[in-house]
N, CA, C and O atoms as CSV, one atom per row, in Angstrom:
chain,resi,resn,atom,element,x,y,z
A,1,UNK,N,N,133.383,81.675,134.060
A,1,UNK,CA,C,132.079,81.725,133.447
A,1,UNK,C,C,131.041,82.357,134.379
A,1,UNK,O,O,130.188,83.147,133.974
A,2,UNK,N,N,131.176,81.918,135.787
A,2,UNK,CA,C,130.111,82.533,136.626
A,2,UNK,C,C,130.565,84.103,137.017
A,2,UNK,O,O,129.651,84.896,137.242
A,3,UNK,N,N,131.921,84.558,137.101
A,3,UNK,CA,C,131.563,85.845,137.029
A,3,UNK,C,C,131.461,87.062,135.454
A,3,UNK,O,O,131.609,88.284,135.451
A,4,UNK,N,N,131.151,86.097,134.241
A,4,UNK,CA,C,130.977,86.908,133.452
A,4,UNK,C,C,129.528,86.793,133.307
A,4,UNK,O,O,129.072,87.857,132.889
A,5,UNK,N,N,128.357,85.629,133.552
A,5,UNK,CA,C,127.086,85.783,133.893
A,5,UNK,C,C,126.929,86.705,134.944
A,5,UNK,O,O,125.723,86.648,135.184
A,6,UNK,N,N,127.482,87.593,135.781
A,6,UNK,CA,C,127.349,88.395,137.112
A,6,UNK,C,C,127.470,89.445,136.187
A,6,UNK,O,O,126.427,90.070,135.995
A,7,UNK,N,N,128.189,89.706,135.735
A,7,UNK,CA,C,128.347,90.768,135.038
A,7,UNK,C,C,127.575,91.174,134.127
A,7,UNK,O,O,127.619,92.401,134.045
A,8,UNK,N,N,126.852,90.678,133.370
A,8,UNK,CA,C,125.832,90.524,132.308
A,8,UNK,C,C,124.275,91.071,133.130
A,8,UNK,O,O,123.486,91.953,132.789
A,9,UNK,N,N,124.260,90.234,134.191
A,9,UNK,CA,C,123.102,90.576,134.863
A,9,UNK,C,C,123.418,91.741,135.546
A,9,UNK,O,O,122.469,92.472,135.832
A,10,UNK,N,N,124.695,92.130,135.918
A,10,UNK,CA,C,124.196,93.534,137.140
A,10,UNK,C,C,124.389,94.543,135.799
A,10,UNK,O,O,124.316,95.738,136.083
A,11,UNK,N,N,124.606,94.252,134.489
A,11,UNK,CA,C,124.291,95.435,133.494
A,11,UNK,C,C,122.939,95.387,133.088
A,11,UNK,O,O,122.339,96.458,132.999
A,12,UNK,N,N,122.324,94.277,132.814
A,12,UNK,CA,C,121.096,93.607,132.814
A,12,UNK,C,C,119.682,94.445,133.659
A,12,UNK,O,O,118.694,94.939,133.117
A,13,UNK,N,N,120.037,94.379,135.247
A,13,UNK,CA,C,119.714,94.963,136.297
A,13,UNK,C,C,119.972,96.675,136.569
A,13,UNK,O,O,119.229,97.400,137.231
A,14,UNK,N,N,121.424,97.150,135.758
A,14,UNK,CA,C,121.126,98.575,136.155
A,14,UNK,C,C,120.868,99.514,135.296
A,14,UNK,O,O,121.241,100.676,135.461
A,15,UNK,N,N,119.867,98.901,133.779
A,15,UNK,CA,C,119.425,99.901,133.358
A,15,UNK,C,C,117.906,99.282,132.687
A,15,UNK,O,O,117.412,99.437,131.570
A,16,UNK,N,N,117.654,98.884,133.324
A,16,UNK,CA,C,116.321,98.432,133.577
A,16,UNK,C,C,115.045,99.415,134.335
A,16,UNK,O,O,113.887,99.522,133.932
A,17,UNK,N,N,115.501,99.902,135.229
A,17,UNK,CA,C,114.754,100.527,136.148
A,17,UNK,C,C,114.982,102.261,135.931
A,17,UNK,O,O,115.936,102.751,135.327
A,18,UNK,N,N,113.975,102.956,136.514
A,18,UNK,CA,C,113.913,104.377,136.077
A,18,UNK,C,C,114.572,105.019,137.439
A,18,UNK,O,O,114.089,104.384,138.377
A,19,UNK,N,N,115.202,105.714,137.781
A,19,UNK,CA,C,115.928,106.489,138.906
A,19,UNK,C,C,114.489,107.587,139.587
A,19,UNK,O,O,113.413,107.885,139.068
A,20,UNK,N,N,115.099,107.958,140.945
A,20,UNK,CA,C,113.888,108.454,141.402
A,20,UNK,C,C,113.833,110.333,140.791
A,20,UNK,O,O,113.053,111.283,140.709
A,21,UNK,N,N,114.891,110.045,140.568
A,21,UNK,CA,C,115.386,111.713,139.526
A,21,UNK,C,C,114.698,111.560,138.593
A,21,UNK,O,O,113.753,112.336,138.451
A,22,UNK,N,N,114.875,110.738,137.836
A,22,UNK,CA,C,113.846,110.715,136.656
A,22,UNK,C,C,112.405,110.421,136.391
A,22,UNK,O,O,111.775,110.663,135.362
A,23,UNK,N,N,111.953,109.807,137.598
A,23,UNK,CA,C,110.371,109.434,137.689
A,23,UNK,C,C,110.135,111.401,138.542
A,23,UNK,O,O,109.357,112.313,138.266
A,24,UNK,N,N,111.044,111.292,139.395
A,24,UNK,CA,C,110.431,113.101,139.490
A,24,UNK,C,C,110.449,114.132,138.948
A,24,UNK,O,O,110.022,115.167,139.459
A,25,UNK,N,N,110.988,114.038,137.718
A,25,UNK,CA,C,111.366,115.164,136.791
A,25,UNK,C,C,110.187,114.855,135.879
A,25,UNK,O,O,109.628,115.832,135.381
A,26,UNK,N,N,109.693,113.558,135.564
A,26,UNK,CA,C,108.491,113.436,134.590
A,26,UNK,C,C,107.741,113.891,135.457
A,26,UNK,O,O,107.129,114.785,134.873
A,27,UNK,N,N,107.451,113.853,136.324
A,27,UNK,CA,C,106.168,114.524,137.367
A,27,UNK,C,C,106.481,115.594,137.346
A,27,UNK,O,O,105.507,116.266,137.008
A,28,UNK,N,N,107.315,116.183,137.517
A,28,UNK,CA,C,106.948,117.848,137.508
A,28,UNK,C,C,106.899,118.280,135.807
A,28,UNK,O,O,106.425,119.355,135.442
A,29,UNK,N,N,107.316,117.532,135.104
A,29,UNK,CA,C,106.851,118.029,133.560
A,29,UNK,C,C,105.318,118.021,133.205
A,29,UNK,O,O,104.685,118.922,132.654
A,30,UNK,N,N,104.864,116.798,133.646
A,30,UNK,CA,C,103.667,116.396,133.396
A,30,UNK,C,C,102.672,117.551,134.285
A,30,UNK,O,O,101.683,118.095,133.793
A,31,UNK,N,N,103.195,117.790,135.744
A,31,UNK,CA,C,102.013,118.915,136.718
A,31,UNK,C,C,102.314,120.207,135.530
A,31,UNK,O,O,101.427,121.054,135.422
A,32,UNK,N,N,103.498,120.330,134.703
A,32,UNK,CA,C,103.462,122.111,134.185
A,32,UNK,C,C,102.286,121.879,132.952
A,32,UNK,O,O,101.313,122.577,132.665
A,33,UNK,N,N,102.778,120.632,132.360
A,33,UNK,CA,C,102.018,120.510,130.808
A,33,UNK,C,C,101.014,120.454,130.472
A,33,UNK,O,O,100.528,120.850,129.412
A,34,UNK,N,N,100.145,119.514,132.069
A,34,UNK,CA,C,98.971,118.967,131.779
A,34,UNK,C,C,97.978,120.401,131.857
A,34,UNK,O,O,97.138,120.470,130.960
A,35,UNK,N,N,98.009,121.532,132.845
A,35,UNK,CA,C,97.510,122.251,133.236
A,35,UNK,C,C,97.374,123.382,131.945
A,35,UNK,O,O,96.403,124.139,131.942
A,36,UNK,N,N,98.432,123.457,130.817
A,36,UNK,CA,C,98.565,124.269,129.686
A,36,UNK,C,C,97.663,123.525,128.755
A,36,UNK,O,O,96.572,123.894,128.321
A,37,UNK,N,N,98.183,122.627,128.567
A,37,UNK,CA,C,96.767,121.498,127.678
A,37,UNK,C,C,95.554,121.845,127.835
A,37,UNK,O,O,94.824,122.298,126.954
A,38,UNK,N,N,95.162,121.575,129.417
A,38,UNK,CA,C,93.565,121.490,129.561
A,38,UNK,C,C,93.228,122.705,129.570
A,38,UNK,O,O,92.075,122.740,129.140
A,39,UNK,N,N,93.841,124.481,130.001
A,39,UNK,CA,C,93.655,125.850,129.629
A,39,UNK,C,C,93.719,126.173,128.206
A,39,UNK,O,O,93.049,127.156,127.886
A,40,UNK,N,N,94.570,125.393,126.976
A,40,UNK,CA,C,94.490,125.302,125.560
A,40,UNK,C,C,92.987,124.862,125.305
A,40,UNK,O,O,92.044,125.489,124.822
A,41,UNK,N,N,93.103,123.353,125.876
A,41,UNK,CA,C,91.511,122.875,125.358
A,41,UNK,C,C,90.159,124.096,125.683
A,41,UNK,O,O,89.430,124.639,124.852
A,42,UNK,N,N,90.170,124.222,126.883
A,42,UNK,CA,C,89.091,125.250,127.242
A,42,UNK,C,C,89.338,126.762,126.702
A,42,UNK,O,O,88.706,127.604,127.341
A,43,UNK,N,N,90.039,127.200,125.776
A,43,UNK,CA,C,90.180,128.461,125.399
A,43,UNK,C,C,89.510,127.913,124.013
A,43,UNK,O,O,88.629,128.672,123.609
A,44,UNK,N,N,89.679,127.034,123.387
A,44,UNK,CA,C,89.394,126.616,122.196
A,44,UNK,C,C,87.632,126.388,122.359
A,44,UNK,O,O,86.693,126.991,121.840
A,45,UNK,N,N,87.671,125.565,123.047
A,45,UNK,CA,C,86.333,125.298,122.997
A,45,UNK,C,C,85.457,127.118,122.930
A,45,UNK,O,O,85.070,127.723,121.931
A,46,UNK,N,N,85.407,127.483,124.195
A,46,UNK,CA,C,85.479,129.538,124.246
A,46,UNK,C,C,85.356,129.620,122.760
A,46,UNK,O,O,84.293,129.674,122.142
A,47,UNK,N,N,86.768,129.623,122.167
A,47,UNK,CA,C,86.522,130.298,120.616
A,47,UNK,C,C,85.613,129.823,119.799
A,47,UNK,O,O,85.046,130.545,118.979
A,48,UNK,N,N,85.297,128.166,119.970
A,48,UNK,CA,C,84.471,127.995,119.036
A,48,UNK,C,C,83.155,128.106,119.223
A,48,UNK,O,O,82.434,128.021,118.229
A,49,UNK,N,N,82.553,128.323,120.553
A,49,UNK,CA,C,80.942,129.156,121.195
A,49,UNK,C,C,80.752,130.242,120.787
A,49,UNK,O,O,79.604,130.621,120.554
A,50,UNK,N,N,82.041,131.187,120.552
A,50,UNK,CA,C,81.942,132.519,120.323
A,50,UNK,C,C,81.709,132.558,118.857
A,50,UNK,O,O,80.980,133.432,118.388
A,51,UNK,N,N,82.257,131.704,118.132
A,51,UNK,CA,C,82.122,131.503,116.276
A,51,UNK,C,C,80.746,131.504,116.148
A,51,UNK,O,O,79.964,132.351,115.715
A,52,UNK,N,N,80.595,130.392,116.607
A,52,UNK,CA,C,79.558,129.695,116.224
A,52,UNK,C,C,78.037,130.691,116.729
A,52,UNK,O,O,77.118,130.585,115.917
A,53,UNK,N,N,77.828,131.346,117.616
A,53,UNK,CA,C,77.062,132.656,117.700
A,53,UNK,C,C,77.021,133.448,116.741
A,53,UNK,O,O,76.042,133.835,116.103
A,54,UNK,N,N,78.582,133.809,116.582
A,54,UNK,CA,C,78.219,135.075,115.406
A,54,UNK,C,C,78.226,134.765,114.277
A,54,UNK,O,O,77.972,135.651,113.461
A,55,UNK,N,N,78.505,133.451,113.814
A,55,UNK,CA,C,77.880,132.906,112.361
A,55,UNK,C,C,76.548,133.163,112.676
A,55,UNK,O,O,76.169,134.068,111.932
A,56,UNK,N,N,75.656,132.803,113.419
A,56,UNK,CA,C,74.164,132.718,113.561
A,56,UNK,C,C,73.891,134.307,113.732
A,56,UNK,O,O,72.799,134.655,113.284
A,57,UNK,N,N,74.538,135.145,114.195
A,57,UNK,CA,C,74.215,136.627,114.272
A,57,UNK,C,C,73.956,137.167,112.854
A,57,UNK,O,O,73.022,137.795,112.355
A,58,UNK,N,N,75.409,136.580,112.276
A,58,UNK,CA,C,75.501,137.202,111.367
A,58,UNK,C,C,74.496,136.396,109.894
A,58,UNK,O,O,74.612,136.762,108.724
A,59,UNK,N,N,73.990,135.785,110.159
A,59,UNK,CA,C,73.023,135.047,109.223
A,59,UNK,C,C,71.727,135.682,109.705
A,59,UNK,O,O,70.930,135.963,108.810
A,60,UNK,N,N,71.386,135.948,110.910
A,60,UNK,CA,C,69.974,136.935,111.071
A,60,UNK,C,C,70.519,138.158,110.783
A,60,UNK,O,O,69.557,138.921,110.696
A,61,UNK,N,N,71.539,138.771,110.586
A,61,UNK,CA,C,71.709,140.075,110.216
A,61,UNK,C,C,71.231,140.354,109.077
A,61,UNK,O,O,70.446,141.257,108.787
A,62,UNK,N,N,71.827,139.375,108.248
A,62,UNK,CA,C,71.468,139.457,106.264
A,62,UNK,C,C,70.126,138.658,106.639
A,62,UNK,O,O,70.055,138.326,105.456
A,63,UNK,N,N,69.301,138.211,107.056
A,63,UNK,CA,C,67.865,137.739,106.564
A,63,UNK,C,C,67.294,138.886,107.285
A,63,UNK,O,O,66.168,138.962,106.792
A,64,UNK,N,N,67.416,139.998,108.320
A,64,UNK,CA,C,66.645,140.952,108.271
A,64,UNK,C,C,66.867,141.915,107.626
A,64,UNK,O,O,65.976,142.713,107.335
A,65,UNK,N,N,67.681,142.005,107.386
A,65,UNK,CA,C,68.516,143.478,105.929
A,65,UNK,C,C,67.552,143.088,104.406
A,65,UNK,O,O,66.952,143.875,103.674
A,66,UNK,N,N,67.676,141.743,104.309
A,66,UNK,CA,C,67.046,141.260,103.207
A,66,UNK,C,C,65.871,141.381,103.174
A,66,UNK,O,O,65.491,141.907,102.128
A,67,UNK,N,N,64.574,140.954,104.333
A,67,UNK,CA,C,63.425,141.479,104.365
A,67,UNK,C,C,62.852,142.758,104.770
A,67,UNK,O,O,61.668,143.012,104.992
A,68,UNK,N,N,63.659,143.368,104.821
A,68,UNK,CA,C,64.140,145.070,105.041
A,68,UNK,C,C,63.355,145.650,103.544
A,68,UNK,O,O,62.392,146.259,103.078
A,69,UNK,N,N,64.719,144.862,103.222
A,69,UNK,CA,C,64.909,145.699,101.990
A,69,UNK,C,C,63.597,145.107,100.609
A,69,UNK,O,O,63.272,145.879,99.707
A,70,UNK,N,N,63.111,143.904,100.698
A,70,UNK,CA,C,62.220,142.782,99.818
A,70,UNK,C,C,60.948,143.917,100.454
A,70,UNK,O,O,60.457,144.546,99.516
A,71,UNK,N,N,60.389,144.259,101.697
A,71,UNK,CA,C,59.293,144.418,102.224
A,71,UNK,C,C,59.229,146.662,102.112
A,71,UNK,O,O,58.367,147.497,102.383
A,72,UNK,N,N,60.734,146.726,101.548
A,72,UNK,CA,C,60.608,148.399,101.855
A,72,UNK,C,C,59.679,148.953,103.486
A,72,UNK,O,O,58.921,149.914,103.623
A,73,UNK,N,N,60.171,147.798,104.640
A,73,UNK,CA,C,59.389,147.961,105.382
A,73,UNK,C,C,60.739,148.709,106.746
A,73,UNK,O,O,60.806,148.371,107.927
A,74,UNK,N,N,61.587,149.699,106.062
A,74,UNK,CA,C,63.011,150.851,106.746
A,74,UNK,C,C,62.420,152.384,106.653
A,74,UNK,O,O,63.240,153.257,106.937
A,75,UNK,N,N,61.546,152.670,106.413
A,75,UNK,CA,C,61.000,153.715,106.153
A,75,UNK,C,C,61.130,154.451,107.629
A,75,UNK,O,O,61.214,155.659,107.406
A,76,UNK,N,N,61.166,154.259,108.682
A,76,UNK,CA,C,61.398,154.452,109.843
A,76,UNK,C,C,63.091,154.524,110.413
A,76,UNK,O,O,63.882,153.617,110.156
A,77,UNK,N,N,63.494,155.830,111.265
A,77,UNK,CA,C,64.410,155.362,111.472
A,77,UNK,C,C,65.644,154.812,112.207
A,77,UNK,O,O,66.866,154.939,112.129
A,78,UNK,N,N,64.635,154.050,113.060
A,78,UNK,CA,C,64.959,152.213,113.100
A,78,UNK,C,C,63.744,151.587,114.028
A,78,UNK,O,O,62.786,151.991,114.686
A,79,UNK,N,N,64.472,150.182,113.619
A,79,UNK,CA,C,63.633,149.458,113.820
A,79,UNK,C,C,64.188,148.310,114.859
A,79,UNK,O,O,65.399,148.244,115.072
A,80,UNK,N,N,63.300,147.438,115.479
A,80,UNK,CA,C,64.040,146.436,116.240
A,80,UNK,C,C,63.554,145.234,116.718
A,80,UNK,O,O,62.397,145.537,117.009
A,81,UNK,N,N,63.696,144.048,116.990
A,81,UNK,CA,C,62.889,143.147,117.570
A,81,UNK,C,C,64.156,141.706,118.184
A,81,UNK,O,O,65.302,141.702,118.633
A,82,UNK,N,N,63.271,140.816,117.911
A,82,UNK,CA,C,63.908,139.548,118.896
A,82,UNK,C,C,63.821,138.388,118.023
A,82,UNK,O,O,62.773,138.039,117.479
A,83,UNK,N,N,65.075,137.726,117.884
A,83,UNK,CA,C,64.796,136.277,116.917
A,83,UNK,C,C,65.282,135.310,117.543
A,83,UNK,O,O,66.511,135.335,117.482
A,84,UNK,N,N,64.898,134.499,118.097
A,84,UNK,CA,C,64.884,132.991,118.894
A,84,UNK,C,C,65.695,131.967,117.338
A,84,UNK,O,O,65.047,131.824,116.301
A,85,UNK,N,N,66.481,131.649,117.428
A,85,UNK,CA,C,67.213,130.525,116.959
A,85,UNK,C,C,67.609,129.549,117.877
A,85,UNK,O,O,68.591,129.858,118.552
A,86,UNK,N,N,66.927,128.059,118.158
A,86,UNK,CA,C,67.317,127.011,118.988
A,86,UNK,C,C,66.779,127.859,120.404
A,86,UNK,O,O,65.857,128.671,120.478
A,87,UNK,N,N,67.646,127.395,121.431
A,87,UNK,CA,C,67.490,127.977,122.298
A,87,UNK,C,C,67.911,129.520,122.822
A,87,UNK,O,O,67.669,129.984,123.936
A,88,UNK,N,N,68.626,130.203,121.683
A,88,UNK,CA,C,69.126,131.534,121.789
A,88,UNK,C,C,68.256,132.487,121.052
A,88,UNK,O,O,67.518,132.195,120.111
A,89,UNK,N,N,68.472,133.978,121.732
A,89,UNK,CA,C,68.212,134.844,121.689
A,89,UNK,C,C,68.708,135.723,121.042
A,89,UNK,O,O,69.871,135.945,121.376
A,90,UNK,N,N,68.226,136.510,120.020
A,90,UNK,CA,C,69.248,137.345,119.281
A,90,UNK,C,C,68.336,139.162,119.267
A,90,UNK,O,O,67.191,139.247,118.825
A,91,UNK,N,N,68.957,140.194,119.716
A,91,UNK,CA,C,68.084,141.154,119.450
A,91,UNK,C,C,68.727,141.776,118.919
A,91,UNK,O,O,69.897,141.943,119.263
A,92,UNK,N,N,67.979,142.564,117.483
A,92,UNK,CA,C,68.302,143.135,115.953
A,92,UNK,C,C,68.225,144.566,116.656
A,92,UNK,O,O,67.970,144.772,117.843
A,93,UNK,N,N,68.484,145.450,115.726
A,93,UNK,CA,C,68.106,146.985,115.717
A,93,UNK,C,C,68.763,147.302,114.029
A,93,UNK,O,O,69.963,147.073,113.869
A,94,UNK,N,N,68.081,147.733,113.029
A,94,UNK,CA,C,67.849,148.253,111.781
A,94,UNK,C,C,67.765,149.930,112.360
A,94,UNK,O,O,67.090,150.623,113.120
A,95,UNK,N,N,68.630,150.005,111.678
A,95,UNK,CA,C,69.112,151.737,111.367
A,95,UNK,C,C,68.994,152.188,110.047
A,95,UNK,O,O,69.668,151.537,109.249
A,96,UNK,N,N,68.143,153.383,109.444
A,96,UNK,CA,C,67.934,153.695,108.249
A,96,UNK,C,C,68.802,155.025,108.358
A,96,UNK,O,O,68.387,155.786,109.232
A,97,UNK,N,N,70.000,155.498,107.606
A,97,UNK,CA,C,70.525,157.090,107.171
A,97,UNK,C,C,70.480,157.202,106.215
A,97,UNK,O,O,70.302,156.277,105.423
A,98,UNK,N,N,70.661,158.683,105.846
A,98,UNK,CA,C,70.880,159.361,104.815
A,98,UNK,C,C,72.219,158.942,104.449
A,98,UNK,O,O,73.080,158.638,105.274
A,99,UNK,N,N,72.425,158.931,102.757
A,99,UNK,CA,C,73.764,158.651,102.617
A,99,UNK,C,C,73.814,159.954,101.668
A,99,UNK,O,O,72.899,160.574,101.127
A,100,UNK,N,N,75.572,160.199,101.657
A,100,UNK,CA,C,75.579,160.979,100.624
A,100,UNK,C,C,74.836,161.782,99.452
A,100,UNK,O,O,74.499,162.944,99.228
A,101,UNK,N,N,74.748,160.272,98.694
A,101,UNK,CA,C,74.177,160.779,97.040
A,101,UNK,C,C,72.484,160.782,96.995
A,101,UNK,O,O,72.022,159.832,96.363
A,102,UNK,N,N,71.883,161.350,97.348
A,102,UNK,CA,C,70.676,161.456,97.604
A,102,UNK,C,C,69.193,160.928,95.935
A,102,UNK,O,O,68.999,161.729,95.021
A,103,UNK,N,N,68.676,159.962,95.978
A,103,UNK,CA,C,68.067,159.349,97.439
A,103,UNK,C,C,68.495,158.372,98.408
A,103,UNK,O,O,67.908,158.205,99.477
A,104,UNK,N,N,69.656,157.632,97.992
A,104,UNK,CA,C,70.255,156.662,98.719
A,104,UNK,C,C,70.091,156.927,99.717
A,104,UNK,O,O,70.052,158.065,100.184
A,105,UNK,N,N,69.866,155.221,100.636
A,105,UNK,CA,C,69.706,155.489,101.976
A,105,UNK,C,C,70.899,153.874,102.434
A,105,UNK,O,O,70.999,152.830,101.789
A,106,UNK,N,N,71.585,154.247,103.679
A,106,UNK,CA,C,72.439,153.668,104.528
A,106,UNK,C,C,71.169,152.959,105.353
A,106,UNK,O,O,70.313,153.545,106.016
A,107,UNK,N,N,71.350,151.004,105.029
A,107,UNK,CA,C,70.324,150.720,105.951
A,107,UNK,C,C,71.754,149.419,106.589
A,107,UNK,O,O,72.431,148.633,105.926
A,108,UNK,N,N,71.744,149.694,108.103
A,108,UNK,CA,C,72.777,149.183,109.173
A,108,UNK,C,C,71.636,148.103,109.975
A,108,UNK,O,O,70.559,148.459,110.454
A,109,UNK,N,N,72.294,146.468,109.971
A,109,UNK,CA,C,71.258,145.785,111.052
A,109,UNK,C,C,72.452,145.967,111.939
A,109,UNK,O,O,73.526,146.042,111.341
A,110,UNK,N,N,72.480,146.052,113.238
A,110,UNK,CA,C,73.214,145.642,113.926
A,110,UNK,C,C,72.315,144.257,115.190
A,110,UNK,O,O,71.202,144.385,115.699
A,111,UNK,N,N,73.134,143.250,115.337
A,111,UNK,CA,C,72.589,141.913,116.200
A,111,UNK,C,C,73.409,141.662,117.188
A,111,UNK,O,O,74.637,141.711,117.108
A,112,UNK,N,N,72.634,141.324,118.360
A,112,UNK,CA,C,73.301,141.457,119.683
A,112,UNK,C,C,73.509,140.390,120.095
A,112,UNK,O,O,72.385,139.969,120.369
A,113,UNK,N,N,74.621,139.203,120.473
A,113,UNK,CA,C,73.910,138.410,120.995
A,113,UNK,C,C,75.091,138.121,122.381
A,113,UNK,O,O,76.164,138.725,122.369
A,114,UNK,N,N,74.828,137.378,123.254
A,114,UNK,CA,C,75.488,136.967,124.549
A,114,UNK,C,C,76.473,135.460,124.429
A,114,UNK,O,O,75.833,134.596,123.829
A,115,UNK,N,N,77.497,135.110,124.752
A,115,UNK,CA,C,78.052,134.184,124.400
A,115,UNK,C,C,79.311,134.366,125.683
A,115,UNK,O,O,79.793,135.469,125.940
A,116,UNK,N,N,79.688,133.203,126.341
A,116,UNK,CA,C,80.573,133.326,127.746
A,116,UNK,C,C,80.179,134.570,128.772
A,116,UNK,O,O,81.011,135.293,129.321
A,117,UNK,N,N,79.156,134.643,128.877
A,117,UNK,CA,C,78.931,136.038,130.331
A,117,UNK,C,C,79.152,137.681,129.576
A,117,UNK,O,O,79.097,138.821,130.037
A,118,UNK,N,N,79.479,136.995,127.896
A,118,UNK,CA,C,79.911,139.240,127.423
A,118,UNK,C,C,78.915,139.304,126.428
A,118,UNK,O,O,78.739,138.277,125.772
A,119,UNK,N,N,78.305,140.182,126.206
A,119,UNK,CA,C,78.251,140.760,124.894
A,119,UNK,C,C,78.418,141.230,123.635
A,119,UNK,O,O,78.741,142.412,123.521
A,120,UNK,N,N,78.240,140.439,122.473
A,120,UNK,CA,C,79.259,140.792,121.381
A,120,UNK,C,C,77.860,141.153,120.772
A,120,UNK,O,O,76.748,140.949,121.258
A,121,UNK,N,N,78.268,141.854,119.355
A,121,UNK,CA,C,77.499,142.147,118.613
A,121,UNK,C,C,77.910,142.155,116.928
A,121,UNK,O,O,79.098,142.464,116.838
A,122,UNK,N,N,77.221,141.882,115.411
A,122,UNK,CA,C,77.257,141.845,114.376
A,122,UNK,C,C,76.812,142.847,113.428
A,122,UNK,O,O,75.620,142.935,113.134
A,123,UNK,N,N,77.819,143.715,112.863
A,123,UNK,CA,C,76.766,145.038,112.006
A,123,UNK,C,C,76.806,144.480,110.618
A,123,UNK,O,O,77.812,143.895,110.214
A,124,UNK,N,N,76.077,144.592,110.111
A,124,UNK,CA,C,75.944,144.551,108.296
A,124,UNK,C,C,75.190,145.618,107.545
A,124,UNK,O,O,74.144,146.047,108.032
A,125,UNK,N,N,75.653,146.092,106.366
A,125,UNK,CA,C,75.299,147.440,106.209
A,125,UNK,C,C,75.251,147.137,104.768
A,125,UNK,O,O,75.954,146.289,104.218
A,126,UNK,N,N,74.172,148.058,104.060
A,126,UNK,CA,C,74.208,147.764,103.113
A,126,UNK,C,C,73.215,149.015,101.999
A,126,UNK,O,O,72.125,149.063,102.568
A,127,UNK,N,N,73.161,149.748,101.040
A,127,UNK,CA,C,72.867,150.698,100.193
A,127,UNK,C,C,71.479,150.473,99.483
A,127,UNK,O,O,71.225,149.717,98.546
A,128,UNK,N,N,70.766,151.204,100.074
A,128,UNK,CA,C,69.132,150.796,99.875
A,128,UNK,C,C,68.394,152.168,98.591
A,128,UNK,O,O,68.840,153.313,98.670
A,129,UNK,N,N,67.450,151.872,97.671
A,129,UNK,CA,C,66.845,153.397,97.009
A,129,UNK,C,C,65.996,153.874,97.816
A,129,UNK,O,O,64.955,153.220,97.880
A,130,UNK,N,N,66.047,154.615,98.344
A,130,UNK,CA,C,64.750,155.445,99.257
A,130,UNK,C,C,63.987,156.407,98.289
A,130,UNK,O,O,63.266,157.304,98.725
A,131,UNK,N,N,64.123,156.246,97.346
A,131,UNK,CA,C,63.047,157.189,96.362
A,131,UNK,C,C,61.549,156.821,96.652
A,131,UNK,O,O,60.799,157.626,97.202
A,132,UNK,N,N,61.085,155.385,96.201
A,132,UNK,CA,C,59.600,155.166,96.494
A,132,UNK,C,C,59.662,155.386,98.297
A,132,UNK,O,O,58.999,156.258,98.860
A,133,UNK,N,N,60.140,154.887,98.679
A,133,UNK,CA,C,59.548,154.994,100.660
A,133,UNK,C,C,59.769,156.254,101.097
A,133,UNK,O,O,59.506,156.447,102.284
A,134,UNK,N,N,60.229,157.271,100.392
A,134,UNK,CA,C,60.392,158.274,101.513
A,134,UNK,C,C,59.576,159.084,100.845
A,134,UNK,O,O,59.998,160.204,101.130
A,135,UNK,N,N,58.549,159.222,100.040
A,135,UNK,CA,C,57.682,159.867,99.346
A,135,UNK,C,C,58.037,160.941,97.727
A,135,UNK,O,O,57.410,161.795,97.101
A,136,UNK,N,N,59.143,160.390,97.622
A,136,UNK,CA,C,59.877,161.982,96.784
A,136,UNK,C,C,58.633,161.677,95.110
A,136,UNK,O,O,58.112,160.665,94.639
A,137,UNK,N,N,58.626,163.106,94.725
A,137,UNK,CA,C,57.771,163.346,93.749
A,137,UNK,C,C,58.427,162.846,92.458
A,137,UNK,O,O,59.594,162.529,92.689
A,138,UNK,N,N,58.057,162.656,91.097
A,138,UNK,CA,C,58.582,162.285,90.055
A,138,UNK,C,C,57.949,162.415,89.402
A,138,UNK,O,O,56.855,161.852,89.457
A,139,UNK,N,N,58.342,163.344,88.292
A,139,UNK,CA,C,57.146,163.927,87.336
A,139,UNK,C,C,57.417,163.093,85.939
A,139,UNK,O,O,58.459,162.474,85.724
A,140,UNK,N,N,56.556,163.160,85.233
A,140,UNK,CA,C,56.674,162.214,84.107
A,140,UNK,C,C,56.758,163.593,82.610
A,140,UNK,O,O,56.304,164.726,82.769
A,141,UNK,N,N,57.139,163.321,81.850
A,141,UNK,CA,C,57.245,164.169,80.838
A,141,UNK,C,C,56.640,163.575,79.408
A,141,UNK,O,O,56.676,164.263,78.388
């Protein structure tokens, strides 16, 4: 009886405990993994600063295209200024061309803004009548 309780316990006893092979093999899994994780997390975060700018670029793009176009105030050709959203900075430039089918006019905002140390920027473009702003005659019959 007492050596089948011996036996029980040294099976008991030898798989109980983790080998030093195996506590060092989780350590070197854990030094490769943890370091890919936390370069995943911080690339993500990156992408979502960079979104989240050019949603806001691109929302002052169409509200100056829109009062562009509401104010017929493209008659020039271009235009430019600075729009403060929160604590950021956004600088526009409105481009008026000639398009094709004449009087149509090509009116381009392009918005600049800074996000991680680079420069990105937002164009929106969109088909304007340049008949009343650019002076053209129209005779009545």
């Amino acid at each position: 009886m007492k050596s089948r309780l011996r036996q029980i316990k040294n099976a008991r006893s030898g798989t109980s405990a983790f080998t030093l092979a195996e506590v060092l093999a989780a350590m070197a899994f854990l030094a490769i993994v943890v370091p890919v994780i936390i370069e995943g997390l911080s690339l993500a975060s990156r992408a979502g600063e960079v979104a989240e700018r050019k949603t806001a670029a691109a929302r002052i793009a169409e509200r100056v295209l829109n009062e562009s176009i509401i104010t017929t105030n493209w008659s020039q050709s271009s235009l430019s200024g600075t729009i403060t959203e929160g604590a950021r900075e956004f600088n526009w430039t409105l481009h008026n061309e000639a398009w094709s089918e004449n009087p149509m006019r090509v009116l381009t905002v392009e918005v600049k803004y800074h996000a991680q140390g680079r420069e990105y920027s937002v164009n929106l473009s969109t088909l304007a009548d340049g008949s009343s702003t650019f002076g053209s005659t129209t005779t009545q019959q």
